[in-house]
mmCIF file as gemmi writes it, N, C-alpha and C atoms, coordinates in Angstrom:
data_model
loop_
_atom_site.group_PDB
_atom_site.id
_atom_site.type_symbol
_atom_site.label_atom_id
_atom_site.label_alt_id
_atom_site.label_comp_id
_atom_site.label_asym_id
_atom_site.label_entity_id
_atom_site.label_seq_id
_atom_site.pdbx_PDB_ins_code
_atom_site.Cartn_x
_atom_site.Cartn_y
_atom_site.Cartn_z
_atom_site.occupancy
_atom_site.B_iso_or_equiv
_atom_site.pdbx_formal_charge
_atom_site.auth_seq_id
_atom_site.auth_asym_id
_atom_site.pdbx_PDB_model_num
ATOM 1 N N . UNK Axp A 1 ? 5.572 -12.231 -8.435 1 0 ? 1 A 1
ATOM 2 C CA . UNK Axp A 1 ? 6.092 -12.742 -7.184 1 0 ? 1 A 1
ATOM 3 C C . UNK Axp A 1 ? 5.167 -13.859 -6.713 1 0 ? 1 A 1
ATOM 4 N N . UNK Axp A 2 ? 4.455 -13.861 -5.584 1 0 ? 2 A 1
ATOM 5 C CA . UNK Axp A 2 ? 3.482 -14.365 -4.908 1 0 ? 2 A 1
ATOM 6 C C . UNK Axp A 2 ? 2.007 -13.996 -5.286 1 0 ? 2 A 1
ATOM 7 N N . UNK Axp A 3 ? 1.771 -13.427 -5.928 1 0 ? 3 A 1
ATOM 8 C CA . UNK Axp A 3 ? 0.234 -13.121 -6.451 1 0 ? 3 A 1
ATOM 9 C C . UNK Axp A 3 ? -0.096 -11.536 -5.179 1 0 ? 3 A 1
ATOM 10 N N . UNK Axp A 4 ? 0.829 -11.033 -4.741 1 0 ? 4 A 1
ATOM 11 C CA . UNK Axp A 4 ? 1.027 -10.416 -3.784 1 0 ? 4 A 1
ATOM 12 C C . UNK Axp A 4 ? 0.911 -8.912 -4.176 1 0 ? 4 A 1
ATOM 13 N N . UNK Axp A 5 ? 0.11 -7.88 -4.647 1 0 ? 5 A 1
ATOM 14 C CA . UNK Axp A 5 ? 0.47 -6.815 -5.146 1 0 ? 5 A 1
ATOM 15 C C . UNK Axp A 5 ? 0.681 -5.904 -3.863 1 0 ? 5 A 1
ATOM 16 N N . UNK Axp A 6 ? 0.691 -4.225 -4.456 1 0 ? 6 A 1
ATOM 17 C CA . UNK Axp A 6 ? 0.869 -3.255 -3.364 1 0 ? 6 A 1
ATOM 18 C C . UNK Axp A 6 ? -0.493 -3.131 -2.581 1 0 ? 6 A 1
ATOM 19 N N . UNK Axp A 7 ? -1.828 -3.257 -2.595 1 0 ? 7 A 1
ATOM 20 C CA . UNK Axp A 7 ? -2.524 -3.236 -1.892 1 0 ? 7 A 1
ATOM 21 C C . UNK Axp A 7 ? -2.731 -4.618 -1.023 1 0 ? 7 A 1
ATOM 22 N N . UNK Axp A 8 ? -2.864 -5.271 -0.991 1 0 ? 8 A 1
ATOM 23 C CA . UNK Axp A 8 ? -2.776 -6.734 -0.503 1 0 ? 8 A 1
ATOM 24 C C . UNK Axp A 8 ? -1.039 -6.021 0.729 1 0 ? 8 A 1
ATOM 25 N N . UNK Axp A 9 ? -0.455 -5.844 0.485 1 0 ? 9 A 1
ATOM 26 C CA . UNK Axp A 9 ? 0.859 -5.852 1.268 1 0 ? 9 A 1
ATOM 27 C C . UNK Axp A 9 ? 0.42 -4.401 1.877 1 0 ? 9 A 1
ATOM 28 N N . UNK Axp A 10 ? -0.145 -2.98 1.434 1 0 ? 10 A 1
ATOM 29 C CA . UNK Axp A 10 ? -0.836 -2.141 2.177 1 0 ? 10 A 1
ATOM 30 C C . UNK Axp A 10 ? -1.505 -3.278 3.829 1 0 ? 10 A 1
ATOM 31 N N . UNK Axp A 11 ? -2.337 -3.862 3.214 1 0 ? 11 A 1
ATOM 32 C CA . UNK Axp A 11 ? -3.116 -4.244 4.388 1 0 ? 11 A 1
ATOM 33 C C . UNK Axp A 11 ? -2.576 -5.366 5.063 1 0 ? 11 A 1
ATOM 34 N N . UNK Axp A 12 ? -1.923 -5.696 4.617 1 0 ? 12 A 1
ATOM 35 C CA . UNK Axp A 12 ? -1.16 -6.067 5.773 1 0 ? 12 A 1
ATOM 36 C C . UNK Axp A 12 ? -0.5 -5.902 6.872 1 0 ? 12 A 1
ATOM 37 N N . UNK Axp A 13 ? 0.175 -4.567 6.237 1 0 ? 13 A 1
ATOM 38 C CA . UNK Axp A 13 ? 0.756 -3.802 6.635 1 0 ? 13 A 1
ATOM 39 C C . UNK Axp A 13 ? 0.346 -3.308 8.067 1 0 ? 13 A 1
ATOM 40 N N . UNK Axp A 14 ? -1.2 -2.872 7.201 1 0 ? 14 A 1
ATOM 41 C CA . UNK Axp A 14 ? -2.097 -1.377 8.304 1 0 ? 14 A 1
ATOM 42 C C . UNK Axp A 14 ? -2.454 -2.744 9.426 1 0 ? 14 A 1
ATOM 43 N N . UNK Axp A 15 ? -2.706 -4.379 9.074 1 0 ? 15 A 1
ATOM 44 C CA . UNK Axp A 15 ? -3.193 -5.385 10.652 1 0 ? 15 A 1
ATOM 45 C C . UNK Axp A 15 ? -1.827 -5.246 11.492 1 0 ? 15 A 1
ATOM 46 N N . UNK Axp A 16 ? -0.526 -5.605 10.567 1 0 ? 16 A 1
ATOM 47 C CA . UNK Axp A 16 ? 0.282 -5.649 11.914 1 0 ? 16 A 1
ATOM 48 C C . UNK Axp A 16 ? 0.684 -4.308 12.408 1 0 ? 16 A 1
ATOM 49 N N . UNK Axp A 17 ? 1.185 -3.149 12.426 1 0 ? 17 A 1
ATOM 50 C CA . UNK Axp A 17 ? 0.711 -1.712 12.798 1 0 ? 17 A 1
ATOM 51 C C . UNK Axp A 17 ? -0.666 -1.673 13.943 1 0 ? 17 A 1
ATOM 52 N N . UNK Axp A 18 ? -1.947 -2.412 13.55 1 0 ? 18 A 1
ATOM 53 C CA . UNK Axp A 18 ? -2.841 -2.023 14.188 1 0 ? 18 A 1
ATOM 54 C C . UNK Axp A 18 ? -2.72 -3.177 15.72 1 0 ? 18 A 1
ATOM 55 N N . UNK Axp A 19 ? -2.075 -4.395 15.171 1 0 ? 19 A 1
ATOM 56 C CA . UNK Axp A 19 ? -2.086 -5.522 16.118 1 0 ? 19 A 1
ATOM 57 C C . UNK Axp A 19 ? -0.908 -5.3 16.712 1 0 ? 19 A 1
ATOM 58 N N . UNK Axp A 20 ? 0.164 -5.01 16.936 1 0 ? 20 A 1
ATOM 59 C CA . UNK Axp A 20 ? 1.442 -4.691 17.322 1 0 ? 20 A 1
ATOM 60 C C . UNK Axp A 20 ? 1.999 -3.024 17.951 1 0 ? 20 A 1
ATOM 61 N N . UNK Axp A 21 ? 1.271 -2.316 17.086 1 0 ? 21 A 1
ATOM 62 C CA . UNK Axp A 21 ? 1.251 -1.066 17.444 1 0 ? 21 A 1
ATOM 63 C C . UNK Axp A 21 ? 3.175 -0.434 16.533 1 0 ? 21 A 1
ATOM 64 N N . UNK Axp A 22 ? 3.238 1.22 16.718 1 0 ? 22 A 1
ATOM 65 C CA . UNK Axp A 22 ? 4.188 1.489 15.932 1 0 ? 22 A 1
ATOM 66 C C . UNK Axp A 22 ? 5.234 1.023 16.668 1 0 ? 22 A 1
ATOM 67 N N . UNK Axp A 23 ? 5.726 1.339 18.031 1 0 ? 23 A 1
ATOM 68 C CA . UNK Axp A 23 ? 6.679 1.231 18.85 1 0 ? 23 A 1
ATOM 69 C C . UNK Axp A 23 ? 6.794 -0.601 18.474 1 0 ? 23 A 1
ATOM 70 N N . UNK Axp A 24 ? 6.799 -1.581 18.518 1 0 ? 24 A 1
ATOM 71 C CA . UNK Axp A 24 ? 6.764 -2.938 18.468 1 0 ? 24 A 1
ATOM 72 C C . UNK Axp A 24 ? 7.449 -3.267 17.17 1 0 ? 24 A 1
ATOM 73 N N . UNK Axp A 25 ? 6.794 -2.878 16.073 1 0 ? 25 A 1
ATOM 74 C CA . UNK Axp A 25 ? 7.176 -3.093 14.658 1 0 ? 25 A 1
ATOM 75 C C . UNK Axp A 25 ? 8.764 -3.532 14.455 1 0 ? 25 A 1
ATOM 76 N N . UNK Axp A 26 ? 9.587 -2.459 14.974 1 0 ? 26 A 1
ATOM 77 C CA . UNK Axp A 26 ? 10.863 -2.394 14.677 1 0 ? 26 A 1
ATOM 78 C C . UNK Axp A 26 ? 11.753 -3.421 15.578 1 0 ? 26 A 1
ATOM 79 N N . UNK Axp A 27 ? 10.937 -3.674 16.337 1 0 ? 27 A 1
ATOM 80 C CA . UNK Axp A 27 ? 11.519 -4.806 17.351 1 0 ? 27 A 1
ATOM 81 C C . UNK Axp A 27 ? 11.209 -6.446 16.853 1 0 ? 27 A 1
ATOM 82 N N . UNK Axp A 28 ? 10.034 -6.183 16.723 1 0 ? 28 A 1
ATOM 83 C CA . UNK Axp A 28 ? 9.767 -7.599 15.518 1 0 ? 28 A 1
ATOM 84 C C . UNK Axp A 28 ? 10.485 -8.191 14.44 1 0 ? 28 A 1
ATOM 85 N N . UNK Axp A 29 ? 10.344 -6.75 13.707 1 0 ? 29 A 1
ATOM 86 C CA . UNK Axp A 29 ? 11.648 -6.577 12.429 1 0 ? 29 A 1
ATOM 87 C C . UNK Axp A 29 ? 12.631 -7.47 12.973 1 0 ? 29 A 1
ATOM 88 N N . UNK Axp A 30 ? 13.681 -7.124 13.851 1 0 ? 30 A 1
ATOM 89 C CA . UNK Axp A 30 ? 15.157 -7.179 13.765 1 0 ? 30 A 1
ATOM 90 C C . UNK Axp A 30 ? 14.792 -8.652 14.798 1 0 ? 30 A 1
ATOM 91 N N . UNK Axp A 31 ? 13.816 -8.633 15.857 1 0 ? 31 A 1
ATOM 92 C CA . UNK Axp A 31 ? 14.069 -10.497 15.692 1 0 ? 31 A 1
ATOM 93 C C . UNK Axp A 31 ? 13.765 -10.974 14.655 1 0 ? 31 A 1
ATOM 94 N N . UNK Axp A 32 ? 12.907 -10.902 13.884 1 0 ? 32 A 1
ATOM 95 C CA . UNK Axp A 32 ? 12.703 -11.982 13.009 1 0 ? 32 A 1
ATOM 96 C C . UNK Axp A 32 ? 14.158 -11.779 11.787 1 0 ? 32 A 1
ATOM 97 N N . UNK Axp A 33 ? 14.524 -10.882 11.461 1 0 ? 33 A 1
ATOM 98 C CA . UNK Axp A 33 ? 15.649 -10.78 11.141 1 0 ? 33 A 1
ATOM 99 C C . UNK Axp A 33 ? 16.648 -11.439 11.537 1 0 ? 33 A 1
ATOM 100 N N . UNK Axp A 34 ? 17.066 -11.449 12.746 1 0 ? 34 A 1
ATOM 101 C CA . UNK Axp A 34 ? 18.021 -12.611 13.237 1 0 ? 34 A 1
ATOM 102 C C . UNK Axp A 34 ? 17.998 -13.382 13.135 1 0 ? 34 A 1
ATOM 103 N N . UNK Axp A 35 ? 16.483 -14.15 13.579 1 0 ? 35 A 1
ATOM 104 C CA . UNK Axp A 35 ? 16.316 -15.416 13.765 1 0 ? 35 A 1
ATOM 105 C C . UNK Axp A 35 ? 16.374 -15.943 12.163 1 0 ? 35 A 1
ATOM 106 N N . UNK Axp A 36 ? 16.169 -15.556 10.993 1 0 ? 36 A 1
ATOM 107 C CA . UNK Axp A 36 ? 16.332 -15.984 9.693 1 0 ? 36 A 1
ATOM 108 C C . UNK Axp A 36 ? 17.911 -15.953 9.702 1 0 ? 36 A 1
ATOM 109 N N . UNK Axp A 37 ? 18.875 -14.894 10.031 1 0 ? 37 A 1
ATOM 110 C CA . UNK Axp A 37 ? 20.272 -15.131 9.979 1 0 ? 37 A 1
ATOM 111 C C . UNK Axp A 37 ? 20.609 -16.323 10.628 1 0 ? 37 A 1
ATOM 112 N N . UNK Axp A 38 ? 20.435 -16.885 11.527 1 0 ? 38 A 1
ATOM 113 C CA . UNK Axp A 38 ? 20.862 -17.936 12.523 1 0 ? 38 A 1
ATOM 114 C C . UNK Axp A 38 ? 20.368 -19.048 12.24 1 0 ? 38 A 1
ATOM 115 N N . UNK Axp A 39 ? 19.301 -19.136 11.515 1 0 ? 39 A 1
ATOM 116 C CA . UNK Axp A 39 ? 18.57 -20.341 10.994 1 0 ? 39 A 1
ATOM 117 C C . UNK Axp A 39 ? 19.751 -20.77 9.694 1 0 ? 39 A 1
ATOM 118 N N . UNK Axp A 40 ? 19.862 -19.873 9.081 1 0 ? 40 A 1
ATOM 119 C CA . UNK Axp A 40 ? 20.597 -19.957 8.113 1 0 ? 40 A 1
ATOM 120 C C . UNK Axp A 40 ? 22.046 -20.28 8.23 1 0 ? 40 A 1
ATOM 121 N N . UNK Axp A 41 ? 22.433 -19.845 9.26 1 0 ? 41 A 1
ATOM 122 C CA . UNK Axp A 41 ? 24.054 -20.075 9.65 1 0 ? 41 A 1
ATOM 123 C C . UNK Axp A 41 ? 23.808 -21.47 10.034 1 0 ? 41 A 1
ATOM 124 N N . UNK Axp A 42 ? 23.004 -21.94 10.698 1 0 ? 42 A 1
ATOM 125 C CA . UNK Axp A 42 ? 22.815 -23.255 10.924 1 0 ? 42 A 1
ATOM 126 C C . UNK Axp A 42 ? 22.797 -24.235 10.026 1 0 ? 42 A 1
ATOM 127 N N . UNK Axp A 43 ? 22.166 -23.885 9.106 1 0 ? 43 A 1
ATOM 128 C CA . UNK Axp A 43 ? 21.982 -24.743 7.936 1 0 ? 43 A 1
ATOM 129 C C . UNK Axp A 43 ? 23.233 -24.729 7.295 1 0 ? 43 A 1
ATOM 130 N N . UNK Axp A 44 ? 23.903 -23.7 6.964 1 0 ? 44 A 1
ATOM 131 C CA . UNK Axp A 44 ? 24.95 -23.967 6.625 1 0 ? 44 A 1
ATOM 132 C C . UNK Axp A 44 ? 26.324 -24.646 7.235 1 0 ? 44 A 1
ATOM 133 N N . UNK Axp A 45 ? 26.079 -24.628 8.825 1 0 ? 45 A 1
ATOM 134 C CA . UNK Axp A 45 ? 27.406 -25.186 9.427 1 0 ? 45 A 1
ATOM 135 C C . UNK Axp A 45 ? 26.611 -27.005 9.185 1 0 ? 45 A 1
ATOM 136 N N . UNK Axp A 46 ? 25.349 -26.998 9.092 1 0 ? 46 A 1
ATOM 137 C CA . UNK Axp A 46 ? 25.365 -28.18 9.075 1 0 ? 46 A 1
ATOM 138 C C . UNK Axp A 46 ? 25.578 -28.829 7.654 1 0 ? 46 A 1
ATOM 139 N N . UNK Axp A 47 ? 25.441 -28.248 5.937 1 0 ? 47 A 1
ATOM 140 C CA . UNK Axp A 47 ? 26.117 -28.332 5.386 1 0 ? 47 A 1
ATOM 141 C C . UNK Axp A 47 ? 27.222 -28.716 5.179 1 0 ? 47 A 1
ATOM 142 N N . UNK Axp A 48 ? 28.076 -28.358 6.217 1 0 ? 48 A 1
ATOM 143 C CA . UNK Axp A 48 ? 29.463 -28.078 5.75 1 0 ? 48 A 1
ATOM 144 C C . UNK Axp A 48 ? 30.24 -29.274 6.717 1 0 ? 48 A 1
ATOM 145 N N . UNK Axp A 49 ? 29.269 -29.664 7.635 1 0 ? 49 A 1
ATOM 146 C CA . UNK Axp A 49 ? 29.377 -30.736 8.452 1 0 ? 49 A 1
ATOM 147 C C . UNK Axp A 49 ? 29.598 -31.82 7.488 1 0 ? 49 A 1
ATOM 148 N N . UNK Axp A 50 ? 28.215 -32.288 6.788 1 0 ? 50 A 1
ATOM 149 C CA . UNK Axp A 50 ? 27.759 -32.992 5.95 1 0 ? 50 A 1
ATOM 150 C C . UNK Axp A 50 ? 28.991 -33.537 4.335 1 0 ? 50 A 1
ATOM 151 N N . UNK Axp A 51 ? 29.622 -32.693 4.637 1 0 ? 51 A 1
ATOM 152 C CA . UNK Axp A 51 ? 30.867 -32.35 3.327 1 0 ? 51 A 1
ATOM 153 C C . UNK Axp A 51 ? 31.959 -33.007 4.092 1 0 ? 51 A 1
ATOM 154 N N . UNK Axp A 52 ? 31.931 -32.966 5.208 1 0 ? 52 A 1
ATOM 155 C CA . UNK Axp A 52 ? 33.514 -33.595 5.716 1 0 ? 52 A 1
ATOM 156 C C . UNK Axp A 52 ? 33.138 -35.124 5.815 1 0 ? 52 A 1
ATOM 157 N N . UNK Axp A 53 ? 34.285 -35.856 5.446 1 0 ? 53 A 1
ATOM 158 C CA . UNK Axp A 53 ? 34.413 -37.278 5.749 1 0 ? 53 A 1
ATOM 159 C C . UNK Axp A 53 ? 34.659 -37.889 7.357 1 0 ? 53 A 1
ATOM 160 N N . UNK Axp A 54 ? 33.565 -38.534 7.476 1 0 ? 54 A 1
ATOM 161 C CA . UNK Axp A 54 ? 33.809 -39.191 8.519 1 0 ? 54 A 1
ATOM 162 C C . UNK Axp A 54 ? 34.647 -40.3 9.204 1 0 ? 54 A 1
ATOM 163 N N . UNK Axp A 55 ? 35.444 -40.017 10.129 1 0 ? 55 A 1
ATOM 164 C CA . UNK Axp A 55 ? 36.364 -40.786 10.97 1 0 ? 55 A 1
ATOM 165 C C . UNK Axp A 55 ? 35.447 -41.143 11.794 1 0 ? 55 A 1
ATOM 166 N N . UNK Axp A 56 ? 36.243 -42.93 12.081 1 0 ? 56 A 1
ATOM 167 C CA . UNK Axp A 56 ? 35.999 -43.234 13.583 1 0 ? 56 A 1
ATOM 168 C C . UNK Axp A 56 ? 36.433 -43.303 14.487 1 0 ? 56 A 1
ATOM 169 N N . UNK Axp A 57 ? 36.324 -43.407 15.658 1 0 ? 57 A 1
ATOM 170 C CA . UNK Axp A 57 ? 37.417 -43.197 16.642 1 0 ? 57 A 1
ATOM 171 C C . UNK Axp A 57 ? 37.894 -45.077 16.595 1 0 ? 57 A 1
ATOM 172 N N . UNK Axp A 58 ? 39.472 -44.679 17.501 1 0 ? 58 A 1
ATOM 173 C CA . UNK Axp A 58 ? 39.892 -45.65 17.399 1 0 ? 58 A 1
ATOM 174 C C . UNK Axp A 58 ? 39.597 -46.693 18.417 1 0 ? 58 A 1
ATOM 175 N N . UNK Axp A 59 ? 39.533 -48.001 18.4 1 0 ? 59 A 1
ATOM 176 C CA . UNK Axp A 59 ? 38.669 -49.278 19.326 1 0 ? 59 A 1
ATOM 177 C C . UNK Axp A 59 ? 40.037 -48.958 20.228 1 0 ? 59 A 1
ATOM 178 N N . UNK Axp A 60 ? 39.289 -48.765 21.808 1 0 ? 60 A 1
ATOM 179 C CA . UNK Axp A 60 ? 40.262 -49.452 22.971 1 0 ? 60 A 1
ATOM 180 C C . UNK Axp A 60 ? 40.222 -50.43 23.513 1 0 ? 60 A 1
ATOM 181 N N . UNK Axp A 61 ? 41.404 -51.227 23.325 1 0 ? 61 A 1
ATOM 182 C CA . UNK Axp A 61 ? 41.899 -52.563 23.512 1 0 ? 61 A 1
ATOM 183 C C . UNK Axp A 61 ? 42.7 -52.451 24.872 1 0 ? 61 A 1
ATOM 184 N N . UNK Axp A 62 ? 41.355 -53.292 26.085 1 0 ? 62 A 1
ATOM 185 C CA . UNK Axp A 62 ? 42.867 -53.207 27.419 1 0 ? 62 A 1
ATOM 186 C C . UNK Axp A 62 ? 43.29 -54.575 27.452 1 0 ? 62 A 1
């Protein structure tokens, strides 16, 4: 992977647990969870933006 084994990710583990506490963890989780879903939906509507051909609007002539 990342040069990342199970102890290295142990201690990581045990700083955010110790810096965040247990109650916090799961709340962290699921924002940062979202916020990767929504980042991503973004990227993709802007994708998909990027795929459509652009019109211009039409010149008004008074």
């Amino acid at each position: 992977m990342f040069g990342i084994g199970l102890p290295e990710l142990l201690v990581i583990l045990l700083v955010c647990l110790l810096l965040f506490g247990a109650n916090r963890l799961p709340e962290i989780g699921k924002s940062l969870g979202d916020s990767i879903r929504e980042f991503k939906k973004a990227m993709k509507d802007n994708s998909d933006d990027d795929a459509k051909p652009k019109t211009q609007a039409p010149d008004k002539k008074s």
